[in-house]
C-alpha positions as CSV (number, residue, x, y, z in Angstrom):
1,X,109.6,85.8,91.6
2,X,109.8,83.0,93.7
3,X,112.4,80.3,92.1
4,X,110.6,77.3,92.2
5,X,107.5,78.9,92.1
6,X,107.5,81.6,89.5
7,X,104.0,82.1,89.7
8,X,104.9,83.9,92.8
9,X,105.7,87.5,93.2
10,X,107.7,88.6,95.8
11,X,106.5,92.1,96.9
12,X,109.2,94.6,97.4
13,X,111.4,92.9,94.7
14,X,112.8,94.2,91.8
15,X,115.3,92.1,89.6
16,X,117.7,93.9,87.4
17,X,119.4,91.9,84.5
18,X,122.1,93.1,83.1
19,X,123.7,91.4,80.1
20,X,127.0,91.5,80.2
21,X,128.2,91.3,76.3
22,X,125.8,94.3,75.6
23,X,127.7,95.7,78.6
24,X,131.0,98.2,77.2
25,X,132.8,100.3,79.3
26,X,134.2,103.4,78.1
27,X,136.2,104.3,80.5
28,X,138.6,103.2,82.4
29,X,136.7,104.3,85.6
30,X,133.8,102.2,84.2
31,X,135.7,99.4,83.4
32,X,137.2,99.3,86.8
33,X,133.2,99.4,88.0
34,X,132.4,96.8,86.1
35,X,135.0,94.5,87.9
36,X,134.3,95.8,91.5
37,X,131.1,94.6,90.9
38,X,131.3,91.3,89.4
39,X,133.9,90.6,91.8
40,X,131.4,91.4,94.5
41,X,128.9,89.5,92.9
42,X,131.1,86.8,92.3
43,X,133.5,86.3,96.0
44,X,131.0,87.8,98.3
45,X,129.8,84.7,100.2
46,X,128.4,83.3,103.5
47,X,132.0,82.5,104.5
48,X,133.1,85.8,103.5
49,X,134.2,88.2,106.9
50,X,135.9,90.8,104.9
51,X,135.7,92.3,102.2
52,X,138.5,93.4,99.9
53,X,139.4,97.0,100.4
54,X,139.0,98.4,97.0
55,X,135.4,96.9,97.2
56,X,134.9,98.6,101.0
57,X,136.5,101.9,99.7
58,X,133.7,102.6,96.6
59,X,130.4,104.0,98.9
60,X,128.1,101.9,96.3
61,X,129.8,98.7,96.6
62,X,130.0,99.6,100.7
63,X,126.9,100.3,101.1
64,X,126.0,96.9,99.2
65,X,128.4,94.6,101.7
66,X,126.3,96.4,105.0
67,X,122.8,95.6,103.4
68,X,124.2,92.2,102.8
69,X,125.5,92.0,105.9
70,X,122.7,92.8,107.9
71,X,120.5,90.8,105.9
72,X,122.1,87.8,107.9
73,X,121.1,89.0,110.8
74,X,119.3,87.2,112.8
75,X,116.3,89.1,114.5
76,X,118.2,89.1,118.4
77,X,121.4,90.4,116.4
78,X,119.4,92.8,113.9
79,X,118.3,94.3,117.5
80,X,121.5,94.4,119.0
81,X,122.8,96.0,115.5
82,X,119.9,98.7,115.3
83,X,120.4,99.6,119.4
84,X,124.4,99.8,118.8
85,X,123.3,102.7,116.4
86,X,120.6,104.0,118.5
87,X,123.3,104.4,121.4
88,X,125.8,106.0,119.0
89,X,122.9,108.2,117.3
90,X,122.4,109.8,120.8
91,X,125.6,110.1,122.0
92,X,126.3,112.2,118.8
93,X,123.0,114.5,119.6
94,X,124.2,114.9,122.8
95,X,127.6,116.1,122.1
96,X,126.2,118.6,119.7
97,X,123.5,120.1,122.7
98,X,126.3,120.5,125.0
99,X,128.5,122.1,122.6
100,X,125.6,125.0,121.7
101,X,125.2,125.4,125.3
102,X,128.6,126.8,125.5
């Protein structure tokens, strides 16, 4: 929904609410999930340039920061971002060619 306007629907959105005193960690590995996220949730800003490494070192939270991170982007960067990857996509393909040609 749209925030001022909540009689707007944003397609493609889905919110998730989680309720943090019906939240209970059983674990320890939870319980350390639980922080890595509210801490992402919580220090992760516009200012932010990097992460902290336990946050960059769990794939979930990763993959979370680079979504955020190219969200950002503007549309010249986005381009620049997706040809970087393009480039590197190929080069990999063409490594692998040469090397079943030998």
């Amino acid at each position: 929904m749209h925030v001022e306007h909540t009689e707007r629907v944003i397609d493609g959105l889905q919110p998730i609410f989680v309720e943090l005193p019906k939240f209970t960690s059983h674990t320890c590995s939870e319980k350390k999930m639980q922080v890595l996220w509210l801490r992402y949730l919580t220090e992760i800003g516009e200012k932010t340039r990097v992460a902290p490494d336990e946050q960059q070192e769990n794939l979930d939270i990763n993959k979370a920061l680079t979504i955020l991170e190219e969200s950002a982007f503007s549309g010249a960067e986005l381009a620049r971002y997706e040809g970087f990857w393009d480039i590197d996509q190929r080069r990999k393909l063409f490594i692998i060619a040469v090397g079943a040609k030998r």
